[in-house]
Residue, then its C-alpha position, 0 to 999 in steps of 0.5 A: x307890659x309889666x310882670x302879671x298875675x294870673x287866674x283862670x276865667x274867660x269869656x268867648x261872648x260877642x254880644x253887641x253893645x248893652x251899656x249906655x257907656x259903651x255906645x257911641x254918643x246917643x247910644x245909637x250905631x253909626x247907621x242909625x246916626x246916618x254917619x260913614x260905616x267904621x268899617x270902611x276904615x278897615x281898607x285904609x290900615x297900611x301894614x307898610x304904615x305899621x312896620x315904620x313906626x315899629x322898626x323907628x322905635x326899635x332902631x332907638x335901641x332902647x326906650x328904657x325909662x332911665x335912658x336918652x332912648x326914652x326922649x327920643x322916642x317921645x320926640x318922635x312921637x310928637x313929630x308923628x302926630x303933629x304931621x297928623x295935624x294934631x295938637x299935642x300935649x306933653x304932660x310930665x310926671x316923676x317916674x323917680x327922683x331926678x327921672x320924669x317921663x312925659x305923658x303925650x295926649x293929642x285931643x281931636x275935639x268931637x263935632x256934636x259931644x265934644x265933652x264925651x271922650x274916648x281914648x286909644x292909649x299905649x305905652x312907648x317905652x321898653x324894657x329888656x334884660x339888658x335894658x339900658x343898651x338893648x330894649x327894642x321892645x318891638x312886641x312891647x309895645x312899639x306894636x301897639x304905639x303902631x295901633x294907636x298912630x294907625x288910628x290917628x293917621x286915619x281919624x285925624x282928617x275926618x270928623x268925629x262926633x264924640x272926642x278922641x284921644x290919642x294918647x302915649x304913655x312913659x313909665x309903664x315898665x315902673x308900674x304903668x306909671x303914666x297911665x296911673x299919673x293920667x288916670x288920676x288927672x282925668x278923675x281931678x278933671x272929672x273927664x267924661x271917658x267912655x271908653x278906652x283901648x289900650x294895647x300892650x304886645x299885639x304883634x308876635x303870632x306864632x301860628x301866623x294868619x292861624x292865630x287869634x288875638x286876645x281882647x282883655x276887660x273886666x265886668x265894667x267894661x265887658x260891652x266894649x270887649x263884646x263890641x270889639x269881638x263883634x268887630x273882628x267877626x265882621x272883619x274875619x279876624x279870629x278872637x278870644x274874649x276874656x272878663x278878668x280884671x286881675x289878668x295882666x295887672x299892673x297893665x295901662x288898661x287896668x290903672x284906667x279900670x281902677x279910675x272908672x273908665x272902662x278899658x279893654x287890652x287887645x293884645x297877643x298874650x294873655x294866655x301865656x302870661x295869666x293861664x297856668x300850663x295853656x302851651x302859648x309862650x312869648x319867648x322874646x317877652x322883655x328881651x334884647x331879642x323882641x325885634x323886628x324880625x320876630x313878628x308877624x306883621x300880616x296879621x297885626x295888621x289885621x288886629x289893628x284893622x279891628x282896633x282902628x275900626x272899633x274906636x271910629x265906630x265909638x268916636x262915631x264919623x259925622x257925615 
């Protein structure tokens, strides 16, 4: 996550999908299309599943842009999804003269509107103060890659209706400059993207199960944060909806936002980061200290049961 803005709007609402470019293709729910409920997808989630991915990055040390961390990291990453059985794209771009970042983007094609695409992307590198020995960036964002391959583990064997994209950006802590460099491809390509979830820092809960997770969007995309809160009720998963394009710009989700793709955040601190004086702190929040041990993994578990469970429900399960 990169340095935020703040302002002070917020919005608890939960209502269900109203925007032909939230739906599913065709604009109907998955029981309507006579598919597999999304949310039987939620007993598959593997908080063991979870916790190896973040402590795999983590033990790099440091996956700083500038340093070897970094390589390895997408290296891993790419071995990750391609055990999955899917195909991967590495795409490079220049973070800074003589410095390129690779862009990963696995494309699991859908069944019936295979030009109708919604993606899961979060950004792998780290950042600390002391960035290029110690960046562990476990909250950020090794837990939100964790969400995304969680995803990808899950929908790789199953038919989708639309396409999914799972995708896992470089450069964010520069500027979110992977998902800028995406963003801007995508328009060249004029790719039908419907939807995008991209988490940044969703596993650091101070208050434990009592905790309730953040889901960030702007006007565009506010039927995809009512869907994703329309999810976690039905999970039991506590939630706070916020309608705020400036809250945490300079975020992936924002560079999707200013594309035209509807994006939303779900993550663990926009309170603290965009709220003047709201008592939540992130003390770990670019430090060699954001490890392992200082997360709570029960809950993020929880959290990506929710993530998993909306883009299935996007993508749509084809029978």
């Amino acid at each position: 996550m990169l340095l935020l803005l703040a302002c002070v709007t917020a919005d608890n609402g939960a209502d269900p999908l109203v925007d032909d470019t939230a739906t599913p293709p065709g604009g109907d729910t998955a029981a309507e299309m006579g598919g597999a409920d999304p949310l039987s997808l939620a007993a598959e989630v593997s908080e063991a599943e979870i916790l190896a991915t973040i402590t795999d990055l983590a033990a790099l040390g440091t996956r700083h842009s500038y340093s070897e961390g970094d390589e390895l990291a997408a290296a891993y990453l790419v071995d990750r999804l391609e055990a999955y059985g899917l195909v991967v794209d590495q795409l490079p771009f220049e973070i800074d003269e003589g410095v390129t970042g690779l862009n990963l983007v696995a494309r699991k094609e859908g069944v019936e509107s295979p030009s109708v695409v919604y993606a899961f992307s979060a950004h792998y590198d780290s950042t600390s103060d002391d960035p290029l020995v110690s960046a562990p960036g476990a909250d950020d964002n090794a837990s939100g890659v964790a969400a995304v391959l969680e995803a990808a583990r899950i929908l790789s064997s199953r038919d989708t209706r639309a396409s999914a994209w799972f995708v896992l950006t470089a450069g964010e802590e520069q500027g979110a400059l992977g998902s800028l460099a995406l963003a801007e491809a995508w328009q060249d390509e004029g790719a039908d993207i419907r939807g995008v979830i991209a988490p940044d820092m969703m596993a650091y809960w101070p208050l434990g199960d009592g905790d309730a997770f953040d889901i960030l969007g702007d006007e565009a995309s506010e039927p995809l944060v009512n869907d994703m809160a329309r999810v976690a009720d039905e999970l039991g998963v506590a939630n706070k909806t916020w309608i705020e394009h400036r809250y945490c710009y300079g975020d992936d989700h924002t560079y999707y936002q200013d594309a035209g793709f509807p994006a939303i955040s779900p993550m663990d601190c926009v309170e603290a980061h965009n709220v003047r004086d709201s008592g939540e702190d992130t003390p770990h929040y670019h430090k060699t200290t954001d490890t392992v041990d200082t997360l709570y993994l029960p809950f993020t578990a929880r959290v990506t049961q929710v993530t998993t469970v909306t883009f299935a429900g996007w993508v749509g399960l084809a029978e």
